[in-house]
mmCIF file as gemmi writes it, N, C-alpha and C atoms, coordinates in Angstrom:
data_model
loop_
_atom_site.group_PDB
_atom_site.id
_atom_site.type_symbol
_atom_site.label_atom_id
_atom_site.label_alt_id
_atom_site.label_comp_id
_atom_site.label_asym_id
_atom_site.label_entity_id
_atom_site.label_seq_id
_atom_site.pdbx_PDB_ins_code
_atom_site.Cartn_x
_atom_site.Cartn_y
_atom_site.Cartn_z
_atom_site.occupancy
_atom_site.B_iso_or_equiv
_atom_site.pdbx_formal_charge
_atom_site.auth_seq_id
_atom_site.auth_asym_id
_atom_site.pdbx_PDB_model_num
ATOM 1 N N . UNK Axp A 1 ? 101.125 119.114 101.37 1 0 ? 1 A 1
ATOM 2 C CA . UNK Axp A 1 ? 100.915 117.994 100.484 1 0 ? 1 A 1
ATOM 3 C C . UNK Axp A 1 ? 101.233 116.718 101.253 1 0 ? 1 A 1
ATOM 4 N N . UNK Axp A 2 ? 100.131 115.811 101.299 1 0 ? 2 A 1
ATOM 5 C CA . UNK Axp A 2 ? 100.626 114.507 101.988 1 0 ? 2 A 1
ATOM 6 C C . UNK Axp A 2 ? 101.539 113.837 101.638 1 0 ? 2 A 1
ATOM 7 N N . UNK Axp A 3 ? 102.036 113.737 100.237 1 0 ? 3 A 1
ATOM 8 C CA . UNK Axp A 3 ? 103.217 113.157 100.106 1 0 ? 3 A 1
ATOM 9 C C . UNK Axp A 3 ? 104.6 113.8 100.758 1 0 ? 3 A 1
ATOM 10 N N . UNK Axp A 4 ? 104.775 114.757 100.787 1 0 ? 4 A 1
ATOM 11 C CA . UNK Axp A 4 ? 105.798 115.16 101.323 1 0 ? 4 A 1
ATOM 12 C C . UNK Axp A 4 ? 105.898 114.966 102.9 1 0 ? 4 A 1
ATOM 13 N N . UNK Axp A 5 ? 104.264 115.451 103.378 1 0 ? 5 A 1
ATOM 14 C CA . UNK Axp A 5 ? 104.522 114.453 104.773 1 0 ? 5 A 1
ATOM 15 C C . UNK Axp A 5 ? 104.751 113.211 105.126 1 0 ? 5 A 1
ATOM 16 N N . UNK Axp A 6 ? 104.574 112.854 104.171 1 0 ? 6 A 1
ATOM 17 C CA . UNK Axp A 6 ? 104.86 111.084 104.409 1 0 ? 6 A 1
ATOM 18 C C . UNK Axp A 6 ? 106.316 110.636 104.08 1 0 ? 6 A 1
ATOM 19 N N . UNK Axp A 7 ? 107.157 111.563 103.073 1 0 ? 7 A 1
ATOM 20 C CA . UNK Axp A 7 ? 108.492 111.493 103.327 1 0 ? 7 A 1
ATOM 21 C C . UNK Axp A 7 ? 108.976 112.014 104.137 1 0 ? 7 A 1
ATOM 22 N N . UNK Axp A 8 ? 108.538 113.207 105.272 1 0 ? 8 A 1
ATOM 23 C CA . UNK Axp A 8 ? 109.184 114.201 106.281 1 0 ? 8 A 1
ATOM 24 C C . UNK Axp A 8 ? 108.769 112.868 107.388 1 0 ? 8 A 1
ATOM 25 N N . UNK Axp A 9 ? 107.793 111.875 107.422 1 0 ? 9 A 1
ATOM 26 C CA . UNK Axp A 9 ? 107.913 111.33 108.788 1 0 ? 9 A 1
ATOM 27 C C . UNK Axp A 9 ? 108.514 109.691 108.053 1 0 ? 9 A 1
ATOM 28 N N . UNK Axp A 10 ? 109.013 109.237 107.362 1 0 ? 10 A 1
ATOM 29 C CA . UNK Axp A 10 ? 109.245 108.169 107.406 1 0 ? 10 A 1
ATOM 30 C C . UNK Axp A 10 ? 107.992 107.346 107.13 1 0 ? 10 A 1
ATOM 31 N N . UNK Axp A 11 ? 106.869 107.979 106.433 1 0 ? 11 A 1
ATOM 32 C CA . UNK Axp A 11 ? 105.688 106.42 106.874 1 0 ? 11 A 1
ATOM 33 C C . UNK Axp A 11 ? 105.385 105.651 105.627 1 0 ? 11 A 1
ATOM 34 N N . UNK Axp A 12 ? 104.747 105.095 105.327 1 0 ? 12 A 1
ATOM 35 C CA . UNK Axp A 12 ? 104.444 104.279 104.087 1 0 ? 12 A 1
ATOM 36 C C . UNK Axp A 12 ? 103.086 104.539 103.429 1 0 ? 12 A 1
ATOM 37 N N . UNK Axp A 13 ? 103.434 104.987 102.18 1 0 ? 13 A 1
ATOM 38 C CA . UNK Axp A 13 ? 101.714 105.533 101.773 1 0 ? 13 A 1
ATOM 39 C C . UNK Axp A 13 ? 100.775 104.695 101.872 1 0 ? 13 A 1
ATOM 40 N N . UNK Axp A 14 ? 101.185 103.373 101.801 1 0 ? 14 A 1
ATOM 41 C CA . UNK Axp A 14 ? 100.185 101.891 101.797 1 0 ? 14 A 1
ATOM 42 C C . UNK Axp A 14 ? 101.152 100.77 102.308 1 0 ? 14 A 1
ATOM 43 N N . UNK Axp A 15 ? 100.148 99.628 102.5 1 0 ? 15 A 1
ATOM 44 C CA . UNK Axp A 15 ? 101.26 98.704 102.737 1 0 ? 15 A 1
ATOM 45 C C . UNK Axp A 15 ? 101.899 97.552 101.396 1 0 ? 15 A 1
ATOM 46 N N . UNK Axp A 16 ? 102.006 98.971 100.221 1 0 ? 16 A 1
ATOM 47 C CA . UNK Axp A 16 ? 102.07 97.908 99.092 1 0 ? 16 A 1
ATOM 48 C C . UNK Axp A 16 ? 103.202 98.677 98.262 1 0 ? 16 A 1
ATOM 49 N N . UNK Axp A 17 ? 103.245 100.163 98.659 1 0 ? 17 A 1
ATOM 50 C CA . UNK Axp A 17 ? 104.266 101.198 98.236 1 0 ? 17 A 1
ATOM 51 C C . UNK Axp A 17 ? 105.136 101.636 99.3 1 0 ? 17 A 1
ATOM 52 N N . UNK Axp A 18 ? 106.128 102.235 98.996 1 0 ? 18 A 1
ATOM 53 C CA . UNK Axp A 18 ? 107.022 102.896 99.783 1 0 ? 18 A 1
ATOM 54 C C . UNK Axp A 18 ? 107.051 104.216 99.006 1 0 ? 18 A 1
ATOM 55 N N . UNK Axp A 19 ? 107.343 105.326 99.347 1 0 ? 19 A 1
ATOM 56 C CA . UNK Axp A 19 ? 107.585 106.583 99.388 1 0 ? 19 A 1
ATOM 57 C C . UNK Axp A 19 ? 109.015 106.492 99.132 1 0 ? 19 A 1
ATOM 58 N N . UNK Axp A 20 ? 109.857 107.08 97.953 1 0 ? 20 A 1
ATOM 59 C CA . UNK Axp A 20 ? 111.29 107.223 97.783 1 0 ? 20 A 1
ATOM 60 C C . UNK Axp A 20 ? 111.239 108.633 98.604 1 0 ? 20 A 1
ATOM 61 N N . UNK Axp A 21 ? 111.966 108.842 100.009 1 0 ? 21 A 1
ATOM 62 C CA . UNK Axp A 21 ? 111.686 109.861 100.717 1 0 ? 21 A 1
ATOM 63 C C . UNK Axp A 21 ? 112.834 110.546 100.189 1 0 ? 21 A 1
ATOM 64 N N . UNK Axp A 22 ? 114.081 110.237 100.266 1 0 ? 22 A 1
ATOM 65 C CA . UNK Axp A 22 ? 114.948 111.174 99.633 1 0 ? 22 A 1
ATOM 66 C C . UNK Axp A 22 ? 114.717 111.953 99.003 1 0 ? 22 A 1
ATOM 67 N N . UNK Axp A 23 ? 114.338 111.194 97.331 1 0 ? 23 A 1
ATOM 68 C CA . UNK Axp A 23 ? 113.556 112.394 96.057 1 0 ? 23 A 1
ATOM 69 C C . UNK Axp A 23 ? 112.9 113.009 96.581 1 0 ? 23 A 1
ATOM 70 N N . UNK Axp A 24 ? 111.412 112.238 97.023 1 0 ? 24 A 1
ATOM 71 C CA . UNK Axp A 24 ? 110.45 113.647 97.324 1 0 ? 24 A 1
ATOM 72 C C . UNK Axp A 24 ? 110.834 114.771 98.439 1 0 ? 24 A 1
ATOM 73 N N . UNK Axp A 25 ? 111.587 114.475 99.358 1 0 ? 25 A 1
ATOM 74 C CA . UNK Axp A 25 ? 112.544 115.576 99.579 1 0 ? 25 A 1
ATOM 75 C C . UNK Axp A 25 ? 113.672 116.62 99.567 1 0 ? 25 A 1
ATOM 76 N N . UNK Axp A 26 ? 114.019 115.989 98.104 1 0 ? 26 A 1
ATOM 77 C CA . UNK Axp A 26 ? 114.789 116.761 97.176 1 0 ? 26 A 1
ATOM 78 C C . UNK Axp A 26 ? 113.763 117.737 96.739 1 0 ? 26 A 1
ATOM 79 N N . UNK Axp A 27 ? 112.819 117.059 96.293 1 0 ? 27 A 1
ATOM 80 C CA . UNK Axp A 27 ? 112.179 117.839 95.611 1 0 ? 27 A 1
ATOM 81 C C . UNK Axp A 27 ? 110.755 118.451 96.402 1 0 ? 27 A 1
ATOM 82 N N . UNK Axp A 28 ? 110.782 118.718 97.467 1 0 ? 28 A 1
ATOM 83 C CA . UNK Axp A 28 ? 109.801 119.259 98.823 1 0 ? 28 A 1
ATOM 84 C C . UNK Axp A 28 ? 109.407 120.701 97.824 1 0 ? 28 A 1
ATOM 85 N N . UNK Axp A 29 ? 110.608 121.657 97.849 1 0 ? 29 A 1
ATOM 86 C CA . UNK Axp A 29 ? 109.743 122.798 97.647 1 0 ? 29 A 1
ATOM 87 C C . UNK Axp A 29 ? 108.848 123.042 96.576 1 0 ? 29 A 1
ATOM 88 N N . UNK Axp A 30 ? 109.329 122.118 94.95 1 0 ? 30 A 1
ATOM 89 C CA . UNK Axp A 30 ? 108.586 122.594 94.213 1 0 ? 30 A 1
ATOM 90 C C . UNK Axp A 30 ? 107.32 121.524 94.36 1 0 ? 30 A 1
ATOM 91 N N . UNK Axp A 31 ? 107.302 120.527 95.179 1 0 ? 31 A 1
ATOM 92 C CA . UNK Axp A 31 ? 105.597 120.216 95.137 1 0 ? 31 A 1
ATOM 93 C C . UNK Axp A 31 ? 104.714 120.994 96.193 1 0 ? 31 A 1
ATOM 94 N N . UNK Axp A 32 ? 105.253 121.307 97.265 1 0 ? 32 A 1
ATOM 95 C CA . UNK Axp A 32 ? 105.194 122.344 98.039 1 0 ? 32 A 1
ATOM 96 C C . UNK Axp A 32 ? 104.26 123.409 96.797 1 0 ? 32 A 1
ATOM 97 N N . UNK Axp A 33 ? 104.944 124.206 96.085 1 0 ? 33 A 1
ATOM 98 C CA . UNK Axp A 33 ? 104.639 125.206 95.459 1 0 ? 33 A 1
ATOM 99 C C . UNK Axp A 33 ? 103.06 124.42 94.377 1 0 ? 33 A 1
ATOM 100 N N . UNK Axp A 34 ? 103.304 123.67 94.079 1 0 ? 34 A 1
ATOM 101 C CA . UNK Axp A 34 ? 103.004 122.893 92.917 1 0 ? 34 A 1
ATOM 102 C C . UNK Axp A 34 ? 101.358 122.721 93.9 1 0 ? 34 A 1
ATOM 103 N N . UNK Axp A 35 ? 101.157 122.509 95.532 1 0 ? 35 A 1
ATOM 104 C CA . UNK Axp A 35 ? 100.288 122.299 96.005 1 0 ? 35 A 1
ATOM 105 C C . UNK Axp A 35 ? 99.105 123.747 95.898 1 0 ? 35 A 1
ATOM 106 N N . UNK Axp A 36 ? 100.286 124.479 96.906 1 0 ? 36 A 1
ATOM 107 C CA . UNK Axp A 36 ? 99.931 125.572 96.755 1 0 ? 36 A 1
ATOM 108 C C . UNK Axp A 36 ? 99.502 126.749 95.494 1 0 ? 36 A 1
ATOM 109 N N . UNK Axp A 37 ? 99.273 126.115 94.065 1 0 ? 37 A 1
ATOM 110 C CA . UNK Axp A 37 ? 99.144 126.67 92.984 1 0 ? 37 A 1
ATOM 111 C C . UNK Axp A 37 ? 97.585 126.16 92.781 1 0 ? 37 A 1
ATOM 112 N N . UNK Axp A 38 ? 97.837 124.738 93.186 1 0 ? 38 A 1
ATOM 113 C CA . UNK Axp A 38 ? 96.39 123.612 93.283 1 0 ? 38 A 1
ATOM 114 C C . UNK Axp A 38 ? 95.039 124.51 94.144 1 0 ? 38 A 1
ATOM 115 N N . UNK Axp A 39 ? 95.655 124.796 94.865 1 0 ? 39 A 1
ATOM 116 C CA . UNK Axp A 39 ? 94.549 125.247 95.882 1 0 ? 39 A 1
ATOM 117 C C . UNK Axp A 39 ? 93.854 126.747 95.587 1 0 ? 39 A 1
ATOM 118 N N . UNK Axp A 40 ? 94.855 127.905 94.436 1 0 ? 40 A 1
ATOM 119 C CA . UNK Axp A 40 ? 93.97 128.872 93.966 1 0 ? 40 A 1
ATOM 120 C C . UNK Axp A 40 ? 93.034 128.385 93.096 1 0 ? 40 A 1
ATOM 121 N N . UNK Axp A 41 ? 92.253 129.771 93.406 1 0 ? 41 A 1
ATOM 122 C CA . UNK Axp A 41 ? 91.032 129.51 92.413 1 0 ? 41 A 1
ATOM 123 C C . UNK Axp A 41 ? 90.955 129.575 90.723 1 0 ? 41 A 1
ATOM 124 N N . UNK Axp A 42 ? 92.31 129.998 90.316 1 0 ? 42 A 1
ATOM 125 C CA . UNK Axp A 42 ? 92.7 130.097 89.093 1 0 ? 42 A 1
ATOM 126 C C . UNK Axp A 42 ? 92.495 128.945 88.537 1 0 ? 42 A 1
ATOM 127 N N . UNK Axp A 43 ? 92.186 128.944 87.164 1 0 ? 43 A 1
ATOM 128 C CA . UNK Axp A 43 ? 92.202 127.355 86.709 1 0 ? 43 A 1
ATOM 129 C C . UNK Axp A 43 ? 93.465 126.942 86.431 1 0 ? 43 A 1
ATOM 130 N N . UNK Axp A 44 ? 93.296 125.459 86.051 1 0 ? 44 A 1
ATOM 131 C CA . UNK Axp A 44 ? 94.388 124.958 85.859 1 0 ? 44 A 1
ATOM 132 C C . UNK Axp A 44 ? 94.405 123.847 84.683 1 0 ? 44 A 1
ATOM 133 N N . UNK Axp A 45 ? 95.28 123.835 83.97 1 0 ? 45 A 1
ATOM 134 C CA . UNK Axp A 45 ? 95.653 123.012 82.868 1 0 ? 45 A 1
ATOM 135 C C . UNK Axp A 45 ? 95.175 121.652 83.275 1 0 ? 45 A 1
ATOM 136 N N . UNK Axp A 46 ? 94.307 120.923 82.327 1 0 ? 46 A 1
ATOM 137 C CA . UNK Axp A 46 ? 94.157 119.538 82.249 1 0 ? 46 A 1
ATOM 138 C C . UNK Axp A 46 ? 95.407 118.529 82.492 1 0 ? 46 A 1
ATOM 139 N N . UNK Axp A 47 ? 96.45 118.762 81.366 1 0 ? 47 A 1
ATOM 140 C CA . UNK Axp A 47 ? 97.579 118.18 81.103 1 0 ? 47 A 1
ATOM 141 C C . UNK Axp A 47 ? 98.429 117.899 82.868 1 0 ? 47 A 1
ATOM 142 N N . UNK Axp A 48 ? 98.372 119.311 83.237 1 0 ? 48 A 1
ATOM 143 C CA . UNK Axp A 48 ? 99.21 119.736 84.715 1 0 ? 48 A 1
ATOM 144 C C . UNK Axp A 48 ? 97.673 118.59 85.992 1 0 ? 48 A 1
ATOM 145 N N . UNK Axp A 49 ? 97.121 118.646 85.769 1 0 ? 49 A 1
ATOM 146 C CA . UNK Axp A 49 ? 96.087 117.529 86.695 1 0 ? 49 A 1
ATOM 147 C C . UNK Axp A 49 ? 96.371 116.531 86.459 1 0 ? 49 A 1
ATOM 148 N N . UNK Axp A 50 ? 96.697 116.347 85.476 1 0 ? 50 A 1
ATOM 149 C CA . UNK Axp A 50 ? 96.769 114.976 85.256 1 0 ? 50 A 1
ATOM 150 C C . UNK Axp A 50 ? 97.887 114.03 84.867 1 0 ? 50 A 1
ATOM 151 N N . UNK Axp A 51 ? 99.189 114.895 85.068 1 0 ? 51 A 1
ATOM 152 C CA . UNK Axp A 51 ? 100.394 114.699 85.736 1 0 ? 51 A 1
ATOM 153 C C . UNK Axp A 51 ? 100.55 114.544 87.078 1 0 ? 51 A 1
ATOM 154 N N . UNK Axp A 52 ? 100.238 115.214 87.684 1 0 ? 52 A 1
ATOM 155 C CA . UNK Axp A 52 ? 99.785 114.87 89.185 1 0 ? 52 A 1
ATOM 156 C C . UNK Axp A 52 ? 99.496 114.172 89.902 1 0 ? 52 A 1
ATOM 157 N N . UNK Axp A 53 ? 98.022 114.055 88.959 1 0 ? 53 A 1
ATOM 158 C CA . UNK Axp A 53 ? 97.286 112.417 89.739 1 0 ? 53 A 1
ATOM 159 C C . UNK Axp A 53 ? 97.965 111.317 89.623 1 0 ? 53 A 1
ATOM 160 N N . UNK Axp A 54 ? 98.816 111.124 88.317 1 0 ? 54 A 1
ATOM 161 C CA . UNK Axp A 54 ? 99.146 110.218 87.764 1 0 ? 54 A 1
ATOM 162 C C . UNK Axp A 54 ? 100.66 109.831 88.778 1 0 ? 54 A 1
ATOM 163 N N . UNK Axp A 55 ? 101.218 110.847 89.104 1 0 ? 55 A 1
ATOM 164 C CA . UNK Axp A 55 ? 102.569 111.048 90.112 1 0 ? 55 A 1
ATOM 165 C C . UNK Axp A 55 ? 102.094 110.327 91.259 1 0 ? 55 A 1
ATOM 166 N N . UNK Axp A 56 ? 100.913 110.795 91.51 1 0 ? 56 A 1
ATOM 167 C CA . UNK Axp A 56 ? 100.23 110.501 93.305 1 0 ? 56 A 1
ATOM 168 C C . UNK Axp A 56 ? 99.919 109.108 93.054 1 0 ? 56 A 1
ATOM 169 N N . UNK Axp A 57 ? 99.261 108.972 92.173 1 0 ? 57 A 1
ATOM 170 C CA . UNK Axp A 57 ? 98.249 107.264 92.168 1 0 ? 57 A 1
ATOM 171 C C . UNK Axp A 57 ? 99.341 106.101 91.61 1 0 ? 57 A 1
ATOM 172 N N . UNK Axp A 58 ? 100 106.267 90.251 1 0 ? 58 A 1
ATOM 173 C CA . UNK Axp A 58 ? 100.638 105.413 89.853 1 0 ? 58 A 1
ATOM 174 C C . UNK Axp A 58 ? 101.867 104.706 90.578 1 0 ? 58 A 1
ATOM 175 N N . UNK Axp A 59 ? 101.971 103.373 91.022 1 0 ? 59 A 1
ATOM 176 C CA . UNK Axp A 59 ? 102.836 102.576 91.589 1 0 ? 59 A 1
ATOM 177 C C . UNK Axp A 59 ? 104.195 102.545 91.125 1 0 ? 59 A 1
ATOM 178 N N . UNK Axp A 60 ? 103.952 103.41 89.815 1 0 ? 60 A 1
ATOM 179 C CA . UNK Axp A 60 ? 105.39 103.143 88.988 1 0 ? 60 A 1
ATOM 180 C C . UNK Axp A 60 ? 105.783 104.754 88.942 1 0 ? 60 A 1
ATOM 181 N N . UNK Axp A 61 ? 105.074 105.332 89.744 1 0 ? 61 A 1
ATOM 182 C CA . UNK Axp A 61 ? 105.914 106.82 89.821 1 0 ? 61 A 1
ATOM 183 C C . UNK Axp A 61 ? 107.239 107.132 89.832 1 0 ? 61 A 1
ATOM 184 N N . UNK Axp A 62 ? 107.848 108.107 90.027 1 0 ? 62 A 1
ATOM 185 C CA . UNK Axp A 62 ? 109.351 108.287 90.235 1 0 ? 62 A 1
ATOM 186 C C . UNK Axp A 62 ? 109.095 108.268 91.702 1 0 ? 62 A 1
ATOM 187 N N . UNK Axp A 63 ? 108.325 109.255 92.339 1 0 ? 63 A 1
ATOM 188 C CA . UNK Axp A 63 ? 107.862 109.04 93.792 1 0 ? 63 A 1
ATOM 189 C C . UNK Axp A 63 ? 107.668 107.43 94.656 1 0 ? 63 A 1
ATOM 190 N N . UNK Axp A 64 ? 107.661 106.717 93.986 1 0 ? 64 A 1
ATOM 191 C CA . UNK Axp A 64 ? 107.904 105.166 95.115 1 0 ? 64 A 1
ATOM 192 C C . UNK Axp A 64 ? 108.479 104.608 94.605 1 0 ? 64 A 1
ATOM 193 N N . UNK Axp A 65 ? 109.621 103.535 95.325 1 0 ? 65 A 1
ATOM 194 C CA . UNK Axp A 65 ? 109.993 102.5 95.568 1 0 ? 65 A 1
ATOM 195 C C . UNK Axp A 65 ? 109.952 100.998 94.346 1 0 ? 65 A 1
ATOM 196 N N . UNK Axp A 66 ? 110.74 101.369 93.375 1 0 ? 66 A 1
ATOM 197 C CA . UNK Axp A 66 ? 110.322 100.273 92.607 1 0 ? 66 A 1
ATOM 198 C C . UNK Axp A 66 ? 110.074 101.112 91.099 1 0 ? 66 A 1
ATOM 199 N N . UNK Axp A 67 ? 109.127 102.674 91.425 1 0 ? 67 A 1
ATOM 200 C CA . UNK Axp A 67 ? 108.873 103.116 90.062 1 0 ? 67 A 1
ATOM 201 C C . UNK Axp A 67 ? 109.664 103.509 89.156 1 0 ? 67 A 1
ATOM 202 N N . UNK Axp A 68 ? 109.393 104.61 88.224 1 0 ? 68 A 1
ATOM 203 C CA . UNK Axp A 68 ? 110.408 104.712 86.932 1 0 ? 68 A 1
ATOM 204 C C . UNK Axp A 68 ? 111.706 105.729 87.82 1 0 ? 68 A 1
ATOM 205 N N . UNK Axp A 69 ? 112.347 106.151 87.006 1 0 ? 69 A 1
ATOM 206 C CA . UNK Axp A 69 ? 113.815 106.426 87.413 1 0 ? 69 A 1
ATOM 207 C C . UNK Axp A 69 ? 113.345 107.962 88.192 1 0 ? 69 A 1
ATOM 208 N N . UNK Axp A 70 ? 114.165 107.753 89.291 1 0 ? 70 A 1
ATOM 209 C CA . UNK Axp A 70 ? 113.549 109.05 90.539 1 0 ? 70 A 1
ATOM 210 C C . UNK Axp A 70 ? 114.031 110.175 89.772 1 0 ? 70 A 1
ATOM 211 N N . UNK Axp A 71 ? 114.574 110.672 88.961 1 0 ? 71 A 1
ATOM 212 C CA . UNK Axp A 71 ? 115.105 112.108 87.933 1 0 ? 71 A 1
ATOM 213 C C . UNK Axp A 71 ? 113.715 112.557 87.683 1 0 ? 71 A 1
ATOM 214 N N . UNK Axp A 72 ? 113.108 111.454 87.561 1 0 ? 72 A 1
ATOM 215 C CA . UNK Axp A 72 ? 111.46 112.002 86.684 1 0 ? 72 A 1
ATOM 216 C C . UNK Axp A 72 ? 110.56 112.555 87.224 1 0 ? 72 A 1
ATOM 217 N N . UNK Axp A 73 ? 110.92 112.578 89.014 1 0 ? 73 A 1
ATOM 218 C CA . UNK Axp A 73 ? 109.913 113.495 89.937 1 0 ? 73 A 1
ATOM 219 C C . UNK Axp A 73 ? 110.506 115.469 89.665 1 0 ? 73 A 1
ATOM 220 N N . UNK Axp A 74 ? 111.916 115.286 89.252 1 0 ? 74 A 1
ATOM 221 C CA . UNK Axp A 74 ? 112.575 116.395 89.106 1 0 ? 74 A 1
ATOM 222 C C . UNK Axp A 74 ? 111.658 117.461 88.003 1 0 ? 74 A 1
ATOM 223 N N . UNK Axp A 75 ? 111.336 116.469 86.953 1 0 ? 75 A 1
ATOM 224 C CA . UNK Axp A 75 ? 110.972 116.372 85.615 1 0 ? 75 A 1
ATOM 225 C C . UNK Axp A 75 ? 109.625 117.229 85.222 1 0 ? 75 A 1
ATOM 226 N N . UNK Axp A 76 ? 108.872 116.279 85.874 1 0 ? 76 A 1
ATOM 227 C CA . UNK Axp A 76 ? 107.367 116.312 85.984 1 0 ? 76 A 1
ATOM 228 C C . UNK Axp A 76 ? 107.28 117.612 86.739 1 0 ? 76 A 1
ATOM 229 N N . UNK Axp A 77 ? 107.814 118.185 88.214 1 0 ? 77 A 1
ATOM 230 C CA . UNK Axp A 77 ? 107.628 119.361 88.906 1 0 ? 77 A 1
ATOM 231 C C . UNK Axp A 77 ? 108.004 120.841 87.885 1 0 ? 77 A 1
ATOM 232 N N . UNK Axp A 78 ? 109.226 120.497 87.048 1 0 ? 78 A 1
ATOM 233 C CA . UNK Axp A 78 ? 109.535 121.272 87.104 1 0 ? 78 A 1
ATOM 234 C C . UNK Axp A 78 ? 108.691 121.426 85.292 1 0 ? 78 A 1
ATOM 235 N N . UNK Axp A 79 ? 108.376 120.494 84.649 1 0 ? 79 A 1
ATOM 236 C CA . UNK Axp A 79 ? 107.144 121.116 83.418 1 0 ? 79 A 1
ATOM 237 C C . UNK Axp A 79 ? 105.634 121.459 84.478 1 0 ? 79 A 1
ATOM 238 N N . UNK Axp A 80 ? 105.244 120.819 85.528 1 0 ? 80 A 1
ATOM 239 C CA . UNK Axp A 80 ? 104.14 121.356 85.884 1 0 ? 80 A 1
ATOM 240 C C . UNK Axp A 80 ? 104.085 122.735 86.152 1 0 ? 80 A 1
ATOM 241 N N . UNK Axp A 81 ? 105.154 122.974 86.967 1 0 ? 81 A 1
ATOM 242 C CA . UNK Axp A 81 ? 105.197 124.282 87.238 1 0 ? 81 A 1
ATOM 243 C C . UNK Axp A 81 ? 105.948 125.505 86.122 1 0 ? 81 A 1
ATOM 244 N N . UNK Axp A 82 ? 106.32 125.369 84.946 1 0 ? 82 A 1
ATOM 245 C CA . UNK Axp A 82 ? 106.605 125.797 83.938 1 0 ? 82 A 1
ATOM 246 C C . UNK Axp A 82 ? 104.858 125.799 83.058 1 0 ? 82 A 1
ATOM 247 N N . UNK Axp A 83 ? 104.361 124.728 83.436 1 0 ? 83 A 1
ATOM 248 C CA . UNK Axp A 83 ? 102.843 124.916 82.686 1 0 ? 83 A 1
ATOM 249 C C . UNK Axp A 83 ? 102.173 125.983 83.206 1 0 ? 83 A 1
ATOM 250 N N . UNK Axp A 84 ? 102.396 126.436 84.72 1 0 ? 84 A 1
ATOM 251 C CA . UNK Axp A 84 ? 101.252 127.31 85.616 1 0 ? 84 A 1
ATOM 252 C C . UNK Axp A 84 ? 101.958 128.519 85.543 1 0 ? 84 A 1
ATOM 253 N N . UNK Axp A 85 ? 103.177 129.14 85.034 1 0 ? 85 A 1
ATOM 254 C CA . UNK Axp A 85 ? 103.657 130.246 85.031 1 0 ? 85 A 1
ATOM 255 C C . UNK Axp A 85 ? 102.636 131.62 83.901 1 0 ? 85 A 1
């Protein structure tokens, strides 16, 4: 998952966000997993896509610098992956 590479090297997703690298490396394995669930061919919940995108794209994520309170990357991983069980 590129986000997690981008907290494993220090880089900046844009030059308008920062990456809270700590969190998302707190929380590495379950997006890790969360990627790797993405990529079977099984379907997948609307709701769980679109938590996601919304994690990846939105400026006010728990994932960057500035967004809502970093607990909420904890949050979001751990109902996404409670949705795909």
């Amino acid at each position: 998952m590129e986000l997690v590479s981008l907290a494993e090297h220090q880089r900046r997703s844009s030059p308008y966000v920062s990456v809270r690298q700590k969190v998302v490396l707190e929380q590495r394995e379950p997006l890790l997993a969360l990627a790797d669930r993405l990529r079977e061919p099984a379907p997948v919940a609307i709701p769980v896509v679109a938590r996601i995108a919304l994690l990846l794209s939105d400026p006010l994520s728990p994932v960057y610098q500035g967004g809502s309170h970093p607990r909420g990357l904890a949050e979001v991983t751990v109902r996404c992956l409670q949705s795909l069980e």
